[in-house]
Backbone as JSON Lines, residues from 0, in Angstrom:
{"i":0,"aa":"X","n":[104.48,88.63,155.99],"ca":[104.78,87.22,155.98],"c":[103.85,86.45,156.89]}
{"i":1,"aa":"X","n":[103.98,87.46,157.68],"ca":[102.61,86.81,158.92],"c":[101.2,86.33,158.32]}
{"i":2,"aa":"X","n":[100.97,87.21,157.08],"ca":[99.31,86.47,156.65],"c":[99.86,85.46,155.01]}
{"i":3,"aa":"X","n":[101.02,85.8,155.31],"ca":[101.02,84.45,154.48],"c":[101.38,82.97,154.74]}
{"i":4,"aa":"X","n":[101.53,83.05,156.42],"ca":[101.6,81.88,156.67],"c":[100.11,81.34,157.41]}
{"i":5,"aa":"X","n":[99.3,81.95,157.45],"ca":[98.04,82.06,158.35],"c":[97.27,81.6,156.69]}
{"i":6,"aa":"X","n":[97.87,82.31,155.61],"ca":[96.96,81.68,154.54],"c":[97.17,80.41,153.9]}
{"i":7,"aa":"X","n":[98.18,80.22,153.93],"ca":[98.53,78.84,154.1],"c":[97.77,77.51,155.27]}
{"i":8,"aa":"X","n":[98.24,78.0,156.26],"ca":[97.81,77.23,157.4],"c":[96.36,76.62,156.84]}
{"i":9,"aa":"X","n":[95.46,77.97,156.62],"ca":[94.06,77.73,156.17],"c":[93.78,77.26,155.12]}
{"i":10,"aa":"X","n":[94.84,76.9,153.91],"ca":[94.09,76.12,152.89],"c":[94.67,74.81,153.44]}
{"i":11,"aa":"X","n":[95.74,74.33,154.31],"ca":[95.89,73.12,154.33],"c":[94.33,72.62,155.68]}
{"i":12,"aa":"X","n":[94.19,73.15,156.13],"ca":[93.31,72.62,156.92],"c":[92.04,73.02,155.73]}
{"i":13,"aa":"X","n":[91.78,73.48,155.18],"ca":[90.61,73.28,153.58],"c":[90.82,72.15,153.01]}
{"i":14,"aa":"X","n":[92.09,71.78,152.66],"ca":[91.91,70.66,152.27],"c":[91.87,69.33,152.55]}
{"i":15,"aa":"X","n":[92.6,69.38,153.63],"ca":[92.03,68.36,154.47],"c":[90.78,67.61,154.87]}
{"i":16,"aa":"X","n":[89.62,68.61,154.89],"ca":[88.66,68.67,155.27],"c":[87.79,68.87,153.68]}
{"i":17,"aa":"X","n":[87.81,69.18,153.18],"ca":[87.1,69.54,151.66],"c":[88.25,68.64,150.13]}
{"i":18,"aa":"X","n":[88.92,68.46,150.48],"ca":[89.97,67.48,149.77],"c":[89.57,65.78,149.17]}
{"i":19,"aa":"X","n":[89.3,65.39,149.96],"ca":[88.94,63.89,149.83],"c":[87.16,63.56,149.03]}
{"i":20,"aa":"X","n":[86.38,64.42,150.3],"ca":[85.16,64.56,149.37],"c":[84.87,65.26,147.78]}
{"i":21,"aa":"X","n":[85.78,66.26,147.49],"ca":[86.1,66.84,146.31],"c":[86.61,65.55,145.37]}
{"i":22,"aa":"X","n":[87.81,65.01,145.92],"ca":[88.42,64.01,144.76],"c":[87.49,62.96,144.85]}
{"i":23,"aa":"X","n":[86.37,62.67,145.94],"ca":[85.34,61.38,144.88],"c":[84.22,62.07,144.18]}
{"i":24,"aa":"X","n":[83.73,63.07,144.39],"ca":[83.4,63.94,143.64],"c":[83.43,64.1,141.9]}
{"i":25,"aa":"X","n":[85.01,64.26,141.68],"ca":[85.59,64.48,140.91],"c":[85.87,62.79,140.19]}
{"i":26,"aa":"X","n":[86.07,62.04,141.08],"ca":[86.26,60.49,140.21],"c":[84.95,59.77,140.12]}
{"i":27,"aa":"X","n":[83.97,60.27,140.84],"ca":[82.49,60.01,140.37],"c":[81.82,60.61,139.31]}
{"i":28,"aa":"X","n":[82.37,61.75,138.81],"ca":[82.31,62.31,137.52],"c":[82.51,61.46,136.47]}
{"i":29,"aa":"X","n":[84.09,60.96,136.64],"ca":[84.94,60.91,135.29],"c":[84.49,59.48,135.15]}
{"i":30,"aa":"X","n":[84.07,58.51,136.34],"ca":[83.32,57.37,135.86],"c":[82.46,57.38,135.34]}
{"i":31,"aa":"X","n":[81.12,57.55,136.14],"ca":[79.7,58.3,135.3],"c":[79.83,58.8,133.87]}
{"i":32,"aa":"X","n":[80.53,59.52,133.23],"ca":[80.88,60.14,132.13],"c":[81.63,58.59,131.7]}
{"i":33,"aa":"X","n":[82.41,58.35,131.59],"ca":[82.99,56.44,130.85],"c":[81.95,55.46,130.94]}
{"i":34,"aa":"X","n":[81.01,54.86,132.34],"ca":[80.09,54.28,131.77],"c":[78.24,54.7,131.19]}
{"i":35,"aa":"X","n":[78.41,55.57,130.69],"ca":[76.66,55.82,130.51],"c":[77.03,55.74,128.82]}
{"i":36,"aa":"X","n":[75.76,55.77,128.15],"ca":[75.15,55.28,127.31],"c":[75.54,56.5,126.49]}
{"i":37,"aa":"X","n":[76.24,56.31,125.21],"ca":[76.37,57.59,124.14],"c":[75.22,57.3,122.91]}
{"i":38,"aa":"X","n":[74.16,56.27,123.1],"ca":[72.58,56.43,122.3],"c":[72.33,57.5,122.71]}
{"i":39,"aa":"X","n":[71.2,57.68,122.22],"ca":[69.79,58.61,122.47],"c":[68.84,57.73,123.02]}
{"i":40,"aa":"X","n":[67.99,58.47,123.64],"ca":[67.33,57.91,124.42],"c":[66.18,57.11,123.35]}
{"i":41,"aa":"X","n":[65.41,57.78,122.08],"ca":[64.69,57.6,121.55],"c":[64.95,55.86,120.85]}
{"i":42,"aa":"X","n":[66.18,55.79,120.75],"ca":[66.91,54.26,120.13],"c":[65.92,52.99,121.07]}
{"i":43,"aa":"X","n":[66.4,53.35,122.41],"ca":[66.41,52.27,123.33],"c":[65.26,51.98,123.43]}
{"i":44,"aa":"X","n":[64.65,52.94,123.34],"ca":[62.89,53.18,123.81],"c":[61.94,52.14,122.31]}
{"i":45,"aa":"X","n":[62.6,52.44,121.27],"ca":[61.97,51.85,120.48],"c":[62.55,50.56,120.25]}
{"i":46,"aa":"X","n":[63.69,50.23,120.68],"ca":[64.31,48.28,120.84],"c":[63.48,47.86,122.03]}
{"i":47,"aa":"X","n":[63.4,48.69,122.84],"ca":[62.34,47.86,124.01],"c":[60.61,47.81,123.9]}
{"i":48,"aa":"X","n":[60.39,48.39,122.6],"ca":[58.86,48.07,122.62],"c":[58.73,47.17,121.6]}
{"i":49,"aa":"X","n":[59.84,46.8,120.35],"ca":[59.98,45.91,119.83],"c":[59.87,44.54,120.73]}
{"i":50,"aa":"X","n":[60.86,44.38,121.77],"ca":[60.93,43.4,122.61],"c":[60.02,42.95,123.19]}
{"i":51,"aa":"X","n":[59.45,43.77,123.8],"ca":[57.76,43.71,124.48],"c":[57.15,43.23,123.71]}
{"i":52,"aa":"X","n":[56.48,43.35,122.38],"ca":[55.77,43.13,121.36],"c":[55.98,41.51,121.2]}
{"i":53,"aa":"X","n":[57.24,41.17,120.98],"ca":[57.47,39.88,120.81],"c":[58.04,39.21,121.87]}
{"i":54,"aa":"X","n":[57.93,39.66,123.02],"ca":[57.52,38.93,124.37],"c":[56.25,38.25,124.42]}
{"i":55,"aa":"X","n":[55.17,39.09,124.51],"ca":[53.78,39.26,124.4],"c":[53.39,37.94,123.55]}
{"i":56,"aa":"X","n":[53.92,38.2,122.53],"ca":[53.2,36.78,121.35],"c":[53.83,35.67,121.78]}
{"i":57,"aa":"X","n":[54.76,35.91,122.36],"ca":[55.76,34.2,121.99],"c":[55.12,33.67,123.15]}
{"i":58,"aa":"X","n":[54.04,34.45,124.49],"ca":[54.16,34.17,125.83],"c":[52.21,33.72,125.93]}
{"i":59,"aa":"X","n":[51.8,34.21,125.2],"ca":[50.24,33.97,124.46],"c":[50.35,32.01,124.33]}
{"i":60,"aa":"X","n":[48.85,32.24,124.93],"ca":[48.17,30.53,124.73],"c":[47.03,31.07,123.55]}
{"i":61,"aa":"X","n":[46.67,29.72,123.07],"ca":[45.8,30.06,122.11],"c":[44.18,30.45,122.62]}
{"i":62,"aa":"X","n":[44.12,30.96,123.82],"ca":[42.86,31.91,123.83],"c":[43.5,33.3,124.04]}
{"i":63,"aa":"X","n":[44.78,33.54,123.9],"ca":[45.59,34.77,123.77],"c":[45.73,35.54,125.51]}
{"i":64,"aa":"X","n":[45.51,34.55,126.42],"ca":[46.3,35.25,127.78],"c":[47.01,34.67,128.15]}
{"i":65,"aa":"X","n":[48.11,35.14,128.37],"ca":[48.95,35.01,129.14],"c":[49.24,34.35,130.57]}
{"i":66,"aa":"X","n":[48.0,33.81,131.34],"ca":[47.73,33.66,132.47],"c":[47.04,32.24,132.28]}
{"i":67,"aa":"X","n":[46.93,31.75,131.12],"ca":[46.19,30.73,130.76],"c":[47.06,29.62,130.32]}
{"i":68,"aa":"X","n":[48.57,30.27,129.81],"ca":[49.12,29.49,129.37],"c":[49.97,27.9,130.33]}
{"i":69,"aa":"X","n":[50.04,26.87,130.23],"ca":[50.43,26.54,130.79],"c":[52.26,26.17,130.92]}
{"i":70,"aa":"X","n":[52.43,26.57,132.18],"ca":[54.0,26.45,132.51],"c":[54.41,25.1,133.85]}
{"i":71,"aa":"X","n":[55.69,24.97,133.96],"ca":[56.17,24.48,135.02],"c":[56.41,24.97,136.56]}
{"i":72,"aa":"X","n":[56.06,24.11,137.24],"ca":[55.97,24.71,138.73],"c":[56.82,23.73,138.95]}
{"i":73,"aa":"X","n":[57.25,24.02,140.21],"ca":[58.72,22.93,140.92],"c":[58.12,23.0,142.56]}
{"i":74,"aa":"X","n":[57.66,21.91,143.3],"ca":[57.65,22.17,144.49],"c":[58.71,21.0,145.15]}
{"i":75,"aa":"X","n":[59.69,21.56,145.72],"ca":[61.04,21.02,145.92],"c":[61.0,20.07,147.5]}
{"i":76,"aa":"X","n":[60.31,18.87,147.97],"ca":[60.41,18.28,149.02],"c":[61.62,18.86,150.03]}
{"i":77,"aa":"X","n":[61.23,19.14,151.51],"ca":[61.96,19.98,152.0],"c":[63.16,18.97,152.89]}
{"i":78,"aa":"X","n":[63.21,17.45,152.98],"ca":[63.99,17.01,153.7],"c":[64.16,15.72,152.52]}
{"i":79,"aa":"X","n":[66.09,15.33,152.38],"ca":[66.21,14.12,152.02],"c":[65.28,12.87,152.17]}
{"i":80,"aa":"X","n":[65.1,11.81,151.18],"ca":[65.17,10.7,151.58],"c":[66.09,10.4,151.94]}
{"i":81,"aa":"X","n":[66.94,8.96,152.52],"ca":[68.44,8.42,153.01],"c":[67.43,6.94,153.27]}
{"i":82,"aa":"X","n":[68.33,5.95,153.02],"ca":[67.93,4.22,152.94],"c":[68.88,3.46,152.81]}
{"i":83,"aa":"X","n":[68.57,2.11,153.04],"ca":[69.07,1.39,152.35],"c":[68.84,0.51,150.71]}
{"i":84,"aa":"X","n":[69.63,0.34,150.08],"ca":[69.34,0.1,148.7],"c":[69.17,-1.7,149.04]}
{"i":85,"aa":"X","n":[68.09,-2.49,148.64],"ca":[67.66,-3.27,149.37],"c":[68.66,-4.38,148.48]}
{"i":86,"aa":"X","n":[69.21,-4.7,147.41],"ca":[69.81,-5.6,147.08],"c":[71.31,-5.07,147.1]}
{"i":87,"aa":"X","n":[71.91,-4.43,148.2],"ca":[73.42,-4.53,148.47],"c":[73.04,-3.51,150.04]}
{"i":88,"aa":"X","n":[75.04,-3.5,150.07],"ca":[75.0,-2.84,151.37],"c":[75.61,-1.09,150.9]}
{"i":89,"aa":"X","n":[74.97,-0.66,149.9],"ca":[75.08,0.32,149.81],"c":[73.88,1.61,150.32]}
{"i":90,"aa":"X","n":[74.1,2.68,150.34],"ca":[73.18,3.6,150.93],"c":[73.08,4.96,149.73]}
{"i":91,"aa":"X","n":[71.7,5.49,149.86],"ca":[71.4,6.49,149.1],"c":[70.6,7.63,149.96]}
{"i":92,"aa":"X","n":[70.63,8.78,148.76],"ca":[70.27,10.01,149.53],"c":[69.56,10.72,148.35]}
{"i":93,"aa":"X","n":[68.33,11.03,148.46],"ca":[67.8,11.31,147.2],"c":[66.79,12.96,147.82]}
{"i":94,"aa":"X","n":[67.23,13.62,147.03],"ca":[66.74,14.96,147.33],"c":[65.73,15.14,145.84]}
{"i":95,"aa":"X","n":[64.21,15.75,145.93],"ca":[63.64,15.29,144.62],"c":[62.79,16.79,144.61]}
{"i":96,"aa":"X","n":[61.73,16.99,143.44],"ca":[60.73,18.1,143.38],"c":[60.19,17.54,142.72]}
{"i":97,"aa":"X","n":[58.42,18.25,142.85],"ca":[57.1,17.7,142.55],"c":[57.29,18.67,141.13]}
{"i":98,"aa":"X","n":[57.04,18.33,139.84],"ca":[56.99,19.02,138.87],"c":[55.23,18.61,138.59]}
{"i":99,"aa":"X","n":[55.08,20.24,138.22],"ca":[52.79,20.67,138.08],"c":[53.16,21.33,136.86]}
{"i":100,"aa":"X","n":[52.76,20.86,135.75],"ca":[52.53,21.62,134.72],"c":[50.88,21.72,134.08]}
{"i":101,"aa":"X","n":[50.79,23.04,134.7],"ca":[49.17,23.44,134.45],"c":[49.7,25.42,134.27]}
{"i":102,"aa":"X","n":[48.13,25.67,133.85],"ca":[48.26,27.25,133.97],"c":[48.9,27.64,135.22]}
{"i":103,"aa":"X","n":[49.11,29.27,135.01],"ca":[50.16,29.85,136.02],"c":[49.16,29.62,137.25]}
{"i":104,"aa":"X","n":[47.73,30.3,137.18],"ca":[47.2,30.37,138.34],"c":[46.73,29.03,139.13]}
{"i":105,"aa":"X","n":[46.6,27.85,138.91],"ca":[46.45,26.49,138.65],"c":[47.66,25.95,139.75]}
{"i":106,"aa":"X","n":[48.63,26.14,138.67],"ca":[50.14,25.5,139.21],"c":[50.57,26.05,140.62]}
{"i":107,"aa":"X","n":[50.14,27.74,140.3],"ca":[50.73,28.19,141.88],"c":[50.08,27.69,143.04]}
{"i":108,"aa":"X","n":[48.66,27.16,142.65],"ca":[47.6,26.92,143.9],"c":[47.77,25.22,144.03]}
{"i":109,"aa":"X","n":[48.0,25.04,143.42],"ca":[48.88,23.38,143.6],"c":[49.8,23.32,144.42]}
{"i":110,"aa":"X","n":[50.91,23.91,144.2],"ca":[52.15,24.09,144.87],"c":[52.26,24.45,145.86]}
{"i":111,"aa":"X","n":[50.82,25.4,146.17],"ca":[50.84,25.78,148.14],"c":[50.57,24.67,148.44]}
{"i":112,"aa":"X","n":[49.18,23.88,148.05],"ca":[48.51,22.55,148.32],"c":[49.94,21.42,148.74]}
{"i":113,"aa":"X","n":[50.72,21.58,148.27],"ca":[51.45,20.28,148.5],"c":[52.58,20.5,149.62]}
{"i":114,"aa":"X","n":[52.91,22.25,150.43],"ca":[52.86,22.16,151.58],"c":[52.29,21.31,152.7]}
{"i":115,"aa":"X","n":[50.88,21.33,152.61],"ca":[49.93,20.34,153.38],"c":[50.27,18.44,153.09]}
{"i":116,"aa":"X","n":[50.14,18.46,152.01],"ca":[50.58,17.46,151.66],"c":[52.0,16.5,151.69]}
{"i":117,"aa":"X","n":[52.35,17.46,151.54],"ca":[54.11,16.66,151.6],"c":[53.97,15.55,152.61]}
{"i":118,"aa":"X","n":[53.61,15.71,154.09],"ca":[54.19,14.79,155.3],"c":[53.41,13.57,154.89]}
{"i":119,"aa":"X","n":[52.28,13.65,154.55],"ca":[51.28,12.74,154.07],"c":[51.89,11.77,152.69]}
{"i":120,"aa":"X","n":[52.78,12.33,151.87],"ca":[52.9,12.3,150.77],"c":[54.29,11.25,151.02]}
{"i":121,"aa":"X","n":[55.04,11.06,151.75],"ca":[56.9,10.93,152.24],"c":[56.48,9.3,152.44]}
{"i":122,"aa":"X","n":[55.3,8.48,153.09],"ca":[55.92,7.3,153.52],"c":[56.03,6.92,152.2]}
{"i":123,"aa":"X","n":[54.65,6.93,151.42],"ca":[54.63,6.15,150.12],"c":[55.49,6.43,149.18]}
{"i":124,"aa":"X","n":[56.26,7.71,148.99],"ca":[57.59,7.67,148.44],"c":[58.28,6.98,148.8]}
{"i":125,"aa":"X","n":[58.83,6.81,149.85],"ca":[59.66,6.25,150.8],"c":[59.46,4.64,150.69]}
{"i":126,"aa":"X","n":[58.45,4.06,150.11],"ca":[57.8,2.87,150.2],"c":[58.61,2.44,149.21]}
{"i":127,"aa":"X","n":[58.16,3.49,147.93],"ca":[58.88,3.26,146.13],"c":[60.24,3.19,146.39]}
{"i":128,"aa":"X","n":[61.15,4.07,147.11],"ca":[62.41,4.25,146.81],"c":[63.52,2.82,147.72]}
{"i":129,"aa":"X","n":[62.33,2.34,149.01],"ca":[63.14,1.1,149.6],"c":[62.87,0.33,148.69]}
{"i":130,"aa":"X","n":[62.15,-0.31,147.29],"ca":[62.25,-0.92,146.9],"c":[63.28,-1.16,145.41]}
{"i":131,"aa":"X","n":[64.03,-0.35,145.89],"ca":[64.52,0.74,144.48],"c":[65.96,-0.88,144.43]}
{"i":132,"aa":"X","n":[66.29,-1.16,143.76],"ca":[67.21,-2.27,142.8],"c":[68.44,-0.99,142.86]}
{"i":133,"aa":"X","n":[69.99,-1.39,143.18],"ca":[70.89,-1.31,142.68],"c":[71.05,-0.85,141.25]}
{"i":134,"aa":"X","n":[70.78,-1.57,140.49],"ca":[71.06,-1.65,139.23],"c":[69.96,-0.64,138.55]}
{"i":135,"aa":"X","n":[68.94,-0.02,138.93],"ca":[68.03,0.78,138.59],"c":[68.47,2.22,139.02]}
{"i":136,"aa":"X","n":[69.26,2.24,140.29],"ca":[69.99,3.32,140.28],"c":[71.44,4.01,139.92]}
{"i":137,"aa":"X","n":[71.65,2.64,139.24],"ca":[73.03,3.22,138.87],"c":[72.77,3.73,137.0]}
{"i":138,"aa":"X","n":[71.73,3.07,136.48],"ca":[71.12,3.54,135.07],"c":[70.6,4.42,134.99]}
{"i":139,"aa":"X","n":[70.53,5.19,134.06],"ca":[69.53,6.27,133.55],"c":[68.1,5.76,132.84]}
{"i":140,"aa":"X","n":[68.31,4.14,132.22],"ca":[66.89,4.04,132.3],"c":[66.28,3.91,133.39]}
{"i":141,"aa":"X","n":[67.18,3.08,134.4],"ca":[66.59,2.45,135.38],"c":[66.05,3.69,136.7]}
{"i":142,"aa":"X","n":[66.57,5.21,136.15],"ca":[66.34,6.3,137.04],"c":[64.94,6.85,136.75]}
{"i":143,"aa":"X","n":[64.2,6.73,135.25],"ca":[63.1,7.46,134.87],"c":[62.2,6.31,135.39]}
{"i":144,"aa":"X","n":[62.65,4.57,135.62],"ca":[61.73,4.04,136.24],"c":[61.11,4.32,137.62]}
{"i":145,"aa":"X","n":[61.73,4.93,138.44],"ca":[62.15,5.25,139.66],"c":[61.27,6.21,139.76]}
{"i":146,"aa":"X","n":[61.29,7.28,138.98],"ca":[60.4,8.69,138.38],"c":[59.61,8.09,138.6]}
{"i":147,"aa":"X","n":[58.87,7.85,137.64],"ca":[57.71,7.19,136.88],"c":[56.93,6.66,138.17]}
{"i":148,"aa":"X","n":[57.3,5.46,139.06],"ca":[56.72,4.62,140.26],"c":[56.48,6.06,141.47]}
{"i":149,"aa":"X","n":[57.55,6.82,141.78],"ca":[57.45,7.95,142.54],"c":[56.03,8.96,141.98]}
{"i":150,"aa":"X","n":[56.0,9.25,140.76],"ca":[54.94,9.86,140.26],"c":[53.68,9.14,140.27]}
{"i":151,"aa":"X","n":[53.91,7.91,139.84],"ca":[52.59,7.05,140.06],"c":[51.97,6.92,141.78]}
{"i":152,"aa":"X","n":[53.2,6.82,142.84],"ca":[53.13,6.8,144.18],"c":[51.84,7.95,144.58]}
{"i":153,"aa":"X","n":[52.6,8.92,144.7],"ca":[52.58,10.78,145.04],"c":[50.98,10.76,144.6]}
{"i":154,"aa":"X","n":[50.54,10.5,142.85],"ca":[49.66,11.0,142.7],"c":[48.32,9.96,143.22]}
{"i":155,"aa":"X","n":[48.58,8.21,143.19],"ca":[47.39,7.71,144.09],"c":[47.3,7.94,145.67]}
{"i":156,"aa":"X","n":[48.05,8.52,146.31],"ca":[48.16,9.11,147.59],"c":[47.25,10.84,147.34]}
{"i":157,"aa":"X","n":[47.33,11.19,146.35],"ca":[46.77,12.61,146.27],"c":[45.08,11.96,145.95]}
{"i":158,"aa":"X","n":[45.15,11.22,145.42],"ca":[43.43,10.74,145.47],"c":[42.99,10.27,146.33]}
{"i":159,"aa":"X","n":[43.86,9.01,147.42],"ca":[43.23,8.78,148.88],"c":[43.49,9.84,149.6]}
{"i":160,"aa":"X","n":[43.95,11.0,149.23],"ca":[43.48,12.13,150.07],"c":[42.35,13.22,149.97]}
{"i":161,"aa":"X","n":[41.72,12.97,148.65],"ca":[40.47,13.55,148.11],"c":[40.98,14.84,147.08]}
{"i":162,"aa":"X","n":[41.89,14.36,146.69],"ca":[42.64,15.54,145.72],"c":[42.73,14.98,144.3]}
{"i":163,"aa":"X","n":[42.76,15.5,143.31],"ca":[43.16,15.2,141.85],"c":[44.56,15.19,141.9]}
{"i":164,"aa":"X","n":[44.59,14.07,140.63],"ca":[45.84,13.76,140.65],"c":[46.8,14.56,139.46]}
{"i":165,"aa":"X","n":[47.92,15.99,140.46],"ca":[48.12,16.73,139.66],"c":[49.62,16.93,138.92]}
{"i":166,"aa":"X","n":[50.24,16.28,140.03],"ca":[51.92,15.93,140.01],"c":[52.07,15.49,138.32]}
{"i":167,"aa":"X","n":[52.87,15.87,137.89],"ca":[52.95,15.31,136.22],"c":[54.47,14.89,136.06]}
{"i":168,"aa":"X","n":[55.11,15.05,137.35],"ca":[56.64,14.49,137.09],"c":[57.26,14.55,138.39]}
{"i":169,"aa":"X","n":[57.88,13.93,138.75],"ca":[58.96,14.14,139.92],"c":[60.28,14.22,139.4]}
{"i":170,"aa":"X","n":[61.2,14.87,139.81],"ca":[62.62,15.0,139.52],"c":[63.6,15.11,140.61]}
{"i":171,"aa":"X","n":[65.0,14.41,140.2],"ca":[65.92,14.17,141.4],"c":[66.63,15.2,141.14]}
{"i":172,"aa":"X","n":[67.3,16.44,142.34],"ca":[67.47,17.84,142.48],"c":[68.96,17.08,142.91]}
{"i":173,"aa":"X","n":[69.24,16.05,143.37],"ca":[70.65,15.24,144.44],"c":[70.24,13.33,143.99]}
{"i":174,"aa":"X","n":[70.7,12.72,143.95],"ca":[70.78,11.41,143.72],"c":[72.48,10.76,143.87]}
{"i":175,"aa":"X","n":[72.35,10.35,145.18],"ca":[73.6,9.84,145.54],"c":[73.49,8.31,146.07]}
{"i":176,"aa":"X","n":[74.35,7.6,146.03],"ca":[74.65,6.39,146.41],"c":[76.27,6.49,146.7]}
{"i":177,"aa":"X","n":[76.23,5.9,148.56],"ca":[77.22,6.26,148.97],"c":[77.47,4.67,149.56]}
């Protein structure tokens, strides 16, 4: 009786110790086995070179690279405007981004460029937006006018700085009137 309580003793201290790591063990199995894939491998392999294939074309400019094509860049001004709206006593807060639509390699080297630029770039925004009408900000036409003068701003400031004028849109990211 004596080694059958000594054999005892020893599987409860086994399992104690070998018990817990066994049962995730064991429930890391039975998951693994419920979520994996009952395809073949050969299926997937040939839906993903399909995909590729017509990635490839849809992503092609017409000299056929990829690197040529032109896309959108966003360089996102890093601090609010805040003003006053000059025909009431209301106040605004306008958070905006420089939209560059040129090739990839083009756009990205723009978009560092206007790091440098930004501080240079803020009064004469700032110039457009104190002159900004009530009634121009509460419209949606009167918001692409707003655009439009901001874009026109930004980019004759990029020429008295000896730069081309590359900005092709500005956009409001926040537009509040409080």
């Amino acid at each position: 009786m004596d080694n059958f309580k000594k054999t005892m003793l020893l599987l409860k201290k086994t399992a104690r110790y070998w018990g817990a790591p066994l049962l995730v063990l064991i429930l890391f199995s039975i998951g693994y086995g419920l979520t994996t894939s009952k395809t073949p491998a050969k299926e997937v392999v040939e839906v993903a070179e399909v995909v590729q294939e017509e990635d490839i074309v849809a992503g092609l400019d017409e000299t056929g690279s990829m690197f040529l094509a032109p896309i959108y860049r966003y360089y996102t001004v890093v601090f609010p405007f805040n003003g006053n709206i000059t025909d009431s006593n209301k106040l605004f807060s306008i958070e905006l981004a420089f939209g560059v639509h040129k090739n990839k390699i083009e756009a990205d080297a723009m978009i560092i460029s206007l790091d440098d630029y930004e501080p240079r770039l803020r009064p004469s925004l700032f110039e457009v937006l104190m002159t900004m009408a009530l009634s121009d900000a509460r419209s949606a036409e009167g918001k692409l006018k707003i655009r439009k003068h901001l874009t026109e701003a930004a980019n004759s400031m990029l020429i008295e700085l000896g730069d081309e004028p590359f900005i092709d849109d500005v956009v409001f990211i926040n537009f509040s009137i409080l």
